[in-house]
N, C-alpha and C positions, 0 to 999 in steps of 0.2 A: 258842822251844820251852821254855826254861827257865823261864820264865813258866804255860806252861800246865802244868807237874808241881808248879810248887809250889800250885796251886788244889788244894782238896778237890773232891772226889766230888760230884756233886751227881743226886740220886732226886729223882726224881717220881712221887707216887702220880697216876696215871690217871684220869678217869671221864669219863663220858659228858656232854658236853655240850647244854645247854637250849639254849641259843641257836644251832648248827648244827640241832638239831632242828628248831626255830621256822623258820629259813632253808629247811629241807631240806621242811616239809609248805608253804608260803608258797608255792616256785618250781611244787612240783607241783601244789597245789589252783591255783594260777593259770593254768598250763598245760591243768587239765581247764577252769577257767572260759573259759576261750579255745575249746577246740576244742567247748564247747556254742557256740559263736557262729559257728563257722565254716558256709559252707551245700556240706556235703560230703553224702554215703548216710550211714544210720545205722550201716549193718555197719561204713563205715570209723570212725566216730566211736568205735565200741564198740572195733575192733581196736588203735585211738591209745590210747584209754584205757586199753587191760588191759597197753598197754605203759608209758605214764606210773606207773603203778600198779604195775608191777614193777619201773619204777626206783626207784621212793621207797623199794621195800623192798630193793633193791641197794645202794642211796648210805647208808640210815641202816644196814644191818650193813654197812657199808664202812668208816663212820666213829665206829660203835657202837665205843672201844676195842677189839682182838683182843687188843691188849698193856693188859696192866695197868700196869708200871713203865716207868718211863723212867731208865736210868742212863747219866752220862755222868762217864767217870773218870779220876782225876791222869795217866794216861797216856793218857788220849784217846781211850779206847775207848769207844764206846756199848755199852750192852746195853739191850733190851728182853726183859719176863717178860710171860709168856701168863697164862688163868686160873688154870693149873694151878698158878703157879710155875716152869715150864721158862724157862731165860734164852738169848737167841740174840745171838751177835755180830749188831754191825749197823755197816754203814760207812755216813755221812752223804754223802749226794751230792749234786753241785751243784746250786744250783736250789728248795732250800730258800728259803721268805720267811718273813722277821721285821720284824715290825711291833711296836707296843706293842698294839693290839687282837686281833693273830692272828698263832701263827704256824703254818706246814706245813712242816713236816721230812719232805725225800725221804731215805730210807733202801733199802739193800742188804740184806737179811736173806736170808740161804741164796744162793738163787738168784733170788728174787725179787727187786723193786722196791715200796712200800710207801712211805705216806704214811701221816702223823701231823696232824692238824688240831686246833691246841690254841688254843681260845677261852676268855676269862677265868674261864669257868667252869668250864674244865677240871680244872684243877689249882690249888693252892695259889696265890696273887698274886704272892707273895714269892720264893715258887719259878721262876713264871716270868719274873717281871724277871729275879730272877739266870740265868735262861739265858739271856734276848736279850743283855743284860749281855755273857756268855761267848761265845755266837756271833758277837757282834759284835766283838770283844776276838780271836777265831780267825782272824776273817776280813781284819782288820786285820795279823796276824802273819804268815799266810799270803799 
């Protein structure tokens, strides 16, 4: 514990990542190239697709940032801030993966449950080594 108070503070500015995009149009234009192949009615083919199609735009404002910052502080609270600026307590729940290429952080905010999917291009580089760094360093402590 005394370890983790004498860390500073560590923000992360937010944004939207290219390469979950790239991933998130790839799974679903595959998915429509699929179901032109399948030898199903046209009505269901149309009905698959206009749901494929509303997933793509579920998954990319799901994981289009809501939170702009990412704070995590000498006493081990997260915050995350919306666009507005509003900051909300957020508890880190288990279940989080940290990788060097990816990581998703399950978070608690309000009453909800809330994922965080941060790819290299996410955020700063340096930024987020030093988080896997400290999540890995927590989870060791803990």
């Amino acid at each position: 514990m005394s370890l983790q108070k004498s860390v500073p503070a560590l923000q992360i500015e937010l944004r939207p990542s290219r390469y979950l995009l790239i991933f998130i149009l790839i799974s679903h234009l595959g998915a429509l190239v699929l179901l032109l192949l399948l030898p199903v009615q046209l009505w269901a083919k149309l009905l698959v697709a206009l749901l494929v199609l509303f997933s793509l735009t579920r998954q990319w404002q799901s994981h289009v940032h809501v939170y702009q910052h990412l704070r995590w502080d000498s006493q081990n609270q997260w915050w995350l801030s919306d666009q507005s600026g509003k900051n909300y307590a957020a508890a880190l729940l288990p279940g989080s993966y940290v990788h060097p290429l990816m990581l998703v952080l399950r978070f608690k905010v309000q009453k909800r449950t809330c994922h965080l999917v941060l790819l290299p291009d996410s955020a700063d580089p340096d930024l987020l080594r030093r988080l896997r760094v400290r999540l890995k360093q927590s989870a060791g402590n803990g």
